[in-house]
N, C-alpha and C positions, 0 to 999 in steps of 0.2 A: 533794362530789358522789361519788357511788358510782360501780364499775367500769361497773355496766349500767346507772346513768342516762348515765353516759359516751359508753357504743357507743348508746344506745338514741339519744342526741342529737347525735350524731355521724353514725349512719344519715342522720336527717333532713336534717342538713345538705348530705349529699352530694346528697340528694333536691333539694332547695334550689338547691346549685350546679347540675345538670344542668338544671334550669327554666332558670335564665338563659341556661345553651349555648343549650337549645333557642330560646328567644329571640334568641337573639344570630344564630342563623340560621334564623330568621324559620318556625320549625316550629310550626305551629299545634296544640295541643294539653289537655287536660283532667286536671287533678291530682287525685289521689283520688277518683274518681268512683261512686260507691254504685251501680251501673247496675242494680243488685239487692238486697235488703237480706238473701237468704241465701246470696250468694256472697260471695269473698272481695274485697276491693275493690285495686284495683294503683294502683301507683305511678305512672302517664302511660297515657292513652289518646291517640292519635294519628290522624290530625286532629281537630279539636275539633268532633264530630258523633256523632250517636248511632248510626252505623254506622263503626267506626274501623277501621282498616287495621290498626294495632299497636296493641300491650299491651307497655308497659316493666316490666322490676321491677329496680330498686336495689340490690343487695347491698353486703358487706362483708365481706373475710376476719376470720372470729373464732376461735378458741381452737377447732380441729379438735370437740371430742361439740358446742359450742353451733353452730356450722353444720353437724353433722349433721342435729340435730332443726329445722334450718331447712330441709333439702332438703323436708322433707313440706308446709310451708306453700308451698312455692313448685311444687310438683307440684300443690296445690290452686287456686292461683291461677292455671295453665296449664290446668287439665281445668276449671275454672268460665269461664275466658274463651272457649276452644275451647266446650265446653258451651252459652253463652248467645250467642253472636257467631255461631256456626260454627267449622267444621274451617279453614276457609281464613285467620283474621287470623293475622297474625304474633305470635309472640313473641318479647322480648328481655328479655334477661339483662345490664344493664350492670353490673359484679362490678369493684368497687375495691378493689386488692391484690395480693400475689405467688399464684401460683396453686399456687407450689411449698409453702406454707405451708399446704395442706388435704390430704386423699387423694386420691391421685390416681383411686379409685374414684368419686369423690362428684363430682369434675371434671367427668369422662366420661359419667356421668350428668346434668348438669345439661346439659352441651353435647347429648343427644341429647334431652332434653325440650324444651328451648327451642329455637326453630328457628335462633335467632342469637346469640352471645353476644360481647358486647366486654369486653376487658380492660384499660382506658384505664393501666392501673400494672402491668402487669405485663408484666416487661423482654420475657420470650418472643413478647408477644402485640400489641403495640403499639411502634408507630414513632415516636412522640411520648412515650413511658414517663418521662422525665426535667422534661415542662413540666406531667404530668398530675399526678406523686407534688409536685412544689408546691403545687396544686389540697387535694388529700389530706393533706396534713400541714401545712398553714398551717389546714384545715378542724380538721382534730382538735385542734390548738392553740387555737382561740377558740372551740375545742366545751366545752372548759374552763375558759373564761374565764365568772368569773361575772357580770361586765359586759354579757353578751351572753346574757340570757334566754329567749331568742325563738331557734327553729333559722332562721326566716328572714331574722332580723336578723342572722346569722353568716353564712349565705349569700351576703345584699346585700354582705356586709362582705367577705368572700373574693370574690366575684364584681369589685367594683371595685378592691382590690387587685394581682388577676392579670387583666385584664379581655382580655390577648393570651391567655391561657393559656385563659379560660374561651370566645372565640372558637373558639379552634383547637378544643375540644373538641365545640362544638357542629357543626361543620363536618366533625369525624372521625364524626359521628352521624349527621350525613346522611346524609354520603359511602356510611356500611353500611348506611342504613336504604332507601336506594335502589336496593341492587344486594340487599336481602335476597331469599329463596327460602324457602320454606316447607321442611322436612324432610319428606320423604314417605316413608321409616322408621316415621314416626308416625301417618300419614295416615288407616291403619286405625283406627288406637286413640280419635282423636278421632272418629272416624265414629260409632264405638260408642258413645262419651261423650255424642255429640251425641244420638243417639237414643233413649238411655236418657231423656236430661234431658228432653227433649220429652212424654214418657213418664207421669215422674212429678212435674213443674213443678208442677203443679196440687196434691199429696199436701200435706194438714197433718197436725199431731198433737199433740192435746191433751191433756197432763199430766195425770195422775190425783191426787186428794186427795195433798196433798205427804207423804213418811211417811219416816221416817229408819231405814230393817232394821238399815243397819250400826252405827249408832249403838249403837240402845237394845241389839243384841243383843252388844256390847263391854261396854254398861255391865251388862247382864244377868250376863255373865261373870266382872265385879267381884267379884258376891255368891258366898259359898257356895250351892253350891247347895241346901240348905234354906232357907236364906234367900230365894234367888231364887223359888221353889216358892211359897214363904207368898209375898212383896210382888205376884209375877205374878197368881197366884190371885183375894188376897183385895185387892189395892192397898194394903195396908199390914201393917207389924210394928210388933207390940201388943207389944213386949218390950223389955227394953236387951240393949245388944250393942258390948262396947270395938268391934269392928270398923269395926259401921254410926255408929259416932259419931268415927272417924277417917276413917269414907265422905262423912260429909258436911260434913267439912272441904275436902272436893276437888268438891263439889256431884253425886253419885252420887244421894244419899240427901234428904233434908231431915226435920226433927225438928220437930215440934210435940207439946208439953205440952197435954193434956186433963185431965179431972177423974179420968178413967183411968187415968191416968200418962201417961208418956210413947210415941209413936207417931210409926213411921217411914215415911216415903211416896217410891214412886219417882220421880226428879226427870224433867224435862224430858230427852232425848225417849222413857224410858224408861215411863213413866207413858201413853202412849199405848197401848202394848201390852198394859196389864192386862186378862185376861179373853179374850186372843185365843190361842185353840186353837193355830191353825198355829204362832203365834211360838214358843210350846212346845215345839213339836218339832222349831223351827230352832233353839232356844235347845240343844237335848239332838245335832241334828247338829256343832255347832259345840263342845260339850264333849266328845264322842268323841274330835275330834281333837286337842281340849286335853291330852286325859288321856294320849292315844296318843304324844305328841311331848314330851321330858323337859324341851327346852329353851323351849317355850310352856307348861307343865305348871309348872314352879317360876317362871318367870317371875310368871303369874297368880296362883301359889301367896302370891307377896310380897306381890300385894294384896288376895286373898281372905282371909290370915289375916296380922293386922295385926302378933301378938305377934313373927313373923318377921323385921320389920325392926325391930323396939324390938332383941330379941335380937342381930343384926347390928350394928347401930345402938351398942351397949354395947360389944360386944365390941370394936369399930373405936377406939371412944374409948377404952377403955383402952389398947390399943394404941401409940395416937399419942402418948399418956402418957410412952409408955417412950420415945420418940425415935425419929429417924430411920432407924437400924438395924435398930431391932426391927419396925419397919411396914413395910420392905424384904424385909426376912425372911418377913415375912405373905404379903404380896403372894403372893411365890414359892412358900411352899406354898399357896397359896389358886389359882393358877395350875395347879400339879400334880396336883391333888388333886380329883376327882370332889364329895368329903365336906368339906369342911372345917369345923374348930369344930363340928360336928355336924350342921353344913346343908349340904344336898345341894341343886346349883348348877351350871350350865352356865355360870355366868359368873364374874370374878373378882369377887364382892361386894362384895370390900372395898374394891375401886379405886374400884365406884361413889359410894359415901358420899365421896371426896375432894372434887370438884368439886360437890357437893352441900356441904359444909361453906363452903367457900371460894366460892360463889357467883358459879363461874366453869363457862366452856361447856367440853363436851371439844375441842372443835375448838383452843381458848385453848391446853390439856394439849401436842395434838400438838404444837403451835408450840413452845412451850417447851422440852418434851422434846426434842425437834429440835436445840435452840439450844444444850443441854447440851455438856460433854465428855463425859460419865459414858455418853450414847448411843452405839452401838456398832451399833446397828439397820439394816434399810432400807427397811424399811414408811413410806411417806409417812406415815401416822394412827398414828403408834403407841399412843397411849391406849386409841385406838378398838379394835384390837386387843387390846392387854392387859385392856381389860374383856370383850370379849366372849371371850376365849378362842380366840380364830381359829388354825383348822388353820395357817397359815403364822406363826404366834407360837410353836405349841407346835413344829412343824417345824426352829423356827430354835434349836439347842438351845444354841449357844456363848452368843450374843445372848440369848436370851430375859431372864437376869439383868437386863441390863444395862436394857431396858424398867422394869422394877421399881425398879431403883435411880435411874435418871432421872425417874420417877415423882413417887418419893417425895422428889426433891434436889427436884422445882418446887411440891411439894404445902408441904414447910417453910418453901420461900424467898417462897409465896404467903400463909403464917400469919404471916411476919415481916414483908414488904414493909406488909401490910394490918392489922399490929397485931391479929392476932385471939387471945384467948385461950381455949384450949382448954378450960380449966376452967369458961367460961361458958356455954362450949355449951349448950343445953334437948335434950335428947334427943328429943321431942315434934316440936321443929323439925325437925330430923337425918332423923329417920322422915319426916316428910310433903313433905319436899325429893324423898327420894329414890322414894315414895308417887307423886310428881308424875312423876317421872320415870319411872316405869316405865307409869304413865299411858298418858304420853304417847306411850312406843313401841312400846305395844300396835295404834294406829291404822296404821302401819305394817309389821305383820309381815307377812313374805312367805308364812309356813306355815298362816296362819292369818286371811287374810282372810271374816269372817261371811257375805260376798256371796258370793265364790267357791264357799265351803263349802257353804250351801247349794242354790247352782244347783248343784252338781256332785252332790249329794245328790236332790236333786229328781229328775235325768237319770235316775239310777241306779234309783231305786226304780221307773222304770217302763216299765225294761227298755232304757234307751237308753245304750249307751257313752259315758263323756263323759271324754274325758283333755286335758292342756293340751297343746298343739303348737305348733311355730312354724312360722307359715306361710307361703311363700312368696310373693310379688308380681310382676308383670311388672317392677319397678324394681331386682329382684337378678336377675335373668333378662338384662336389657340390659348392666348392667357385666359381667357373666362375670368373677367373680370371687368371691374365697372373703368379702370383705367383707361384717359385717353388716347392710350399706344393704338395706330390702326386704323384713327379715326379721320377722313378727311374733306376741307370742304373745296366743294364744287358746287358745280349748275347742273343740273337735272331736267333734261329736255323728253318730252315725249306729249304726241296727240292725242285729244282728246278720246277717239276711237281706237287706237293702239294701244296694248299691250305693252308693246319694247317701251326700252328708252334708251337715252345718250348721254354719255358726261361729258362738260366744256369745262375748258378753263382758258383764260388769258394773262400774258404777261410781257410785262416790258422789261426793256437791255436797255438802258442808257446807252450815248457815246461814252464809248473807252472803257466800259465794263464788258467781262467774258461773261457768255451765254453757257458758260460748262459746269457750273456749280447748281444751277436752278432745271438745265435740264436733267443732271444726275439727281436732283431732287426727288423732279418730278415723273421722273420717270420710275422713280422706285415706286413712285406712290401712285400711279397707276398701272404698275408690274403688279402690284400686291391684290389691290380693286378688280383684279382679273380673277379671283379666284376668291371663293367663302369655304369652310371647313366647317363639318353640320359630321355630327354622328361619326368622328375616326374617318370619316374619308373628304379629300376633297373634290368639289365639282366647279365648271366654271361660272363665274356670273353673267346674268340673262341680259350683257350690254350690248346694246345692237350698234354702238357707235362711239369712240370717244374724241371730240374735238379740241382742237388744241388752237389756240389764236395766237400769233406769236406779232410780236410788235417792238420795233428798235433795231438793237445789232444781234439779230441772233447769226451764227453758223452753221456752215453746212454740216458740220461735225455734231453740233447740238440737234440738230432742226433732225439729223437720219437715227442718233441716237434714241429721239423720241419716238419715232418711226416705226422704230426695228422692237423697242420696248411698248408698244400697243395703241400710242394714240394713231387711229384710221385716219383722220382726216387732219391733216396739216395748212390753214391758211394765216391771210391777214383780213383783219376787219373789210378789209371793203368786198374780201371775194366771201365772207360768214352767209351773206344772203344765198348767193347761187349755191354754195357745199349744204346751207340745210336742207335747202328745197331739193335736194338729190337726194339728201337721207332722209330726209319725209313727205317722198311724194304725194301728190295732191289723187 
């Protein structure tokens, strides 16, 4: 069982255990209850009626960034209950674990959203801390037990176990669930909430013809661009080309034989955009900035011109020829050097071909290196580092070697461990390992996302500011503090001559991935952007508009949920033009 099937089953259990407290002191109440199908659904409603007094939610201390990115699911689930109940049910936070083990900013925050919180394990918080952390650690012990399948059947099984323990617990539950008080710090905010929802309860939104920008305009970026020109144009290339026949080895391309000769056609989802004007000129925004940035510019360059990584590719195996000294040595000037072997590179190239030969992850590299003596470092990732070239690699100048020679001790001891010999290598292979890999981290670059590029492009040609910002929330307002809880980036649109402005943002859904995690996201974090806290009250913020550009498979279910939670204007890239020029008339 993996770490997060671990916690994930483990949650439940504690979920588990508290149903029987609540039993055990005869608290009537509703598990999981859907009381909406686009909010978020909590963990106990209390009493078991369609009008409940409380809203529980379950927690668990986890590894400080992963309960970070939980405070927003539980801000969602506090402004959806407040929202569809009223301002007035309660809420609680029953939170299992030391509290000294999170930020103390994130604490602070959750204690002033939810109107009550208990801390049944945590020594500060609880006067029973020693009967509950039994509860708690007998729980996580047959959370792991593969015996016990079922989170309810570990539950029954802890539950009878400790059956004083899970008493006492239900009775410290009452005990606070009976003297709770509402927080009326908050009292505004849910009003607001409440009236908004009222508002727009009723709003749907219907997804447009499903279309993939980001996609095809990544895989557009493959091709040279003569080549991208003729396939866009005419739908296919009526010629051979070494490149497009190493492209469709990674399925870019696709090759079919005629009596013609041979023709190349652009693959899935790239092949929908043939013949469409606009994408053309998103395809020519998105190379500007390619060309503009050295280190997306040789990136692309690797798989727009194929003979670049044969040549790489060669040069490496020779190299490792000569042993482990001499690939050492590489490394270091390939690390120092802008140019090396004659290709100009923002990364160390030749590091990338090791775990591409050895058919191993870089993540595998850091560990190992790590484990070295030869390491001398203190970058957690060293691999990850030494191939990308990272300011704090070449900063570290005593160290930096030492990256290199650890490298290359785990890259030998990975050829010997695994019996590979180097002589058999196919260089063909080697190339489309490492083909794949840069593939692959084209979808993630931060300088160069297609969606961004274009909305920011779009903004601009028609006369509207659009720069990225990070914006602030009434939920970094409440901690007072320098923490990044609250903080969030976006695009910030507004006319020179205007006052107002608008936040965008855009996002892609792959095929076969759900659109319902990114818009429960995103929607907390522009539910929150709605409103600042200044002086004990709060008011709303002076947004005159928030765009949302959605791109891929989203649903109707995601697409109204973000709706109903404040983004105003819902399109796809190609309708962004006509929805700005509506929100910032000429």
């Amino acid at each position: 069982m993996s770490t997060v099937d671990l916690r994930t089953k483990f949650g439940l259990v504690l979920e588990e255990c508290l149903k029987n407290a609540l039993v055990k002191s005869n608290i009537s109440y509703r598990q999981g209850w859907q009381y909406d199908q686009l909010l978020m659904k909590p963990d106990f409603t209390i009493p078991d009626c369609d009008c409940p007094k409380y809203v529980i939610e379950v927690t668990q201390v986890e590894a400080r960034n992963v309960f970070q990115r939980k405070v927003l699911r539980y801000v969602q689930a506090i402004s959806d209950a407040k929202s569809f109940f009223g301002p007035k049910i309660i809420t609680v936070n029953v939170l299992f674990g030391e509290t000294k083990n999170l930020p103390s900013s994130t604490i602070g925050l959750l204690d002033k959203i939810f109107d009550i919180s208990i801390y049944p394990t945590d020594p500060q918080n609880s006067d029973f801390c020693d009967e509950f952390l039994k509860i708690q650690n007998f729980a996580l012990t047959l959370s792991g037990d593969d015996n016990f399948s079922k989170a309810h059947e570990v539950g029954n099984e802890v539950s009878k176990a400790l059956s004083v323990e899970i008493t006492l617990l239900g009775e410290m539950v009452k005990k606070r669930l009976d003297s709770a008080l509402l927080n009326s710090e908050m009292t505004q905010l849910w009003q607001f909430e409440n009236d908004r929802y009222n508002s727009y309860s009723s709003l749907n939104v219907l997804p447009g013809p499903e279309r993939h920008y980001k996609e095809g305009l990544l895989r557009s970026l493959y091709l040279p661009d003569n080549l991208a020109e003729e396939i866009l144009n005419n739908g296919k290339i009526v010629h051979e080309s070494m490149g497009l026949n190493l492209l469709e080895t990674v399925e870019i391309v696709s090759k079919r034989k005629s009596l013609k000769g041979v023709q190349y056609f652009p693959a899935s989802p790239l092949d929908t955009f043939v013949a469409d004007a606009d994408f053309l000129e998103m395809r020519a925004m998105c190379n500007a900035v390619l060309k503009s940035e050295p280190s997306i510019c040789w990136h692309f360059e690797d798989i727009r011109t194929p003979n670049r990584l044969r040549v790489m590719a060669d040069h490496f195996l020779d190299t490792v020829k000569k042993g482990q000294e001499t690939l050492s040595r590489a490394l270091k000037e390939n690390v120092s050097n802008p140019e090396y072997l004659g290709i100009s590179h923002t990364r160390c190239w030749m590091a990338d071909f090791m775990p591409a030969l050895t058919g191993d992850s870089h993540n595998l590299y850091n560990n190992l290196m790590l484990d070295t003596e030869t390491f001398i470092g203190s970058i957690a990732n060293p691999f990850n580092n030494l191939t990308t070239k990272s300011e704090r690699l070449i900063a570290a100048t005593e160290a930096m070697p030492s990256y290199c020679d650890a490298a290359t001790e785990v890259f030998f001891d990975l050829l010997k461990n695994k019996k590979i010999d180097i002589l058999t290598i196919e260089i063909e292979t080697l190339v489309k390992a490492v083909l794949e890999l840069r593939i692959y981290a084209s979808k993630g670059l931060q300088k160069l996302n297609p969606l961004h590029v274009v909305m920011s492009g779009i903004s601009k040609e028609i006369g509207i500011s659009c720069v990225k910002s990070r914006e602030t929330s009434y939920l970094f307002d409440l901690i007072s503090s320098n923490a990044p809880v609250g903080k969030y980036d976006l695009f910030k649109l507004c006319k020179a001559d205007s006052k107002s402005y608008a936040l965008m943002n855009g996002l892609y859904i792959g095929g076969g991935y759900s659109s319902d995690h990114k818009a429960d996201e995103w929607s907390g974090r522009l539910r929150s952007l709605l409103y600042r806290y200044n002086d004990g009250k709060f008011e709303k913020a002076k947004i005159e508009a928030a765009i949302f550009v959605y791109d891929g498979n989203w649903s109707e279910k995601s697409l109204t949920k973000m709706k109903r939670n404040g983004w105003t204007h819902i399109c796809q890239i190609h309708e962004l033009r006509a929805t700005l020029i509506n929100i910032f008339p000429s």
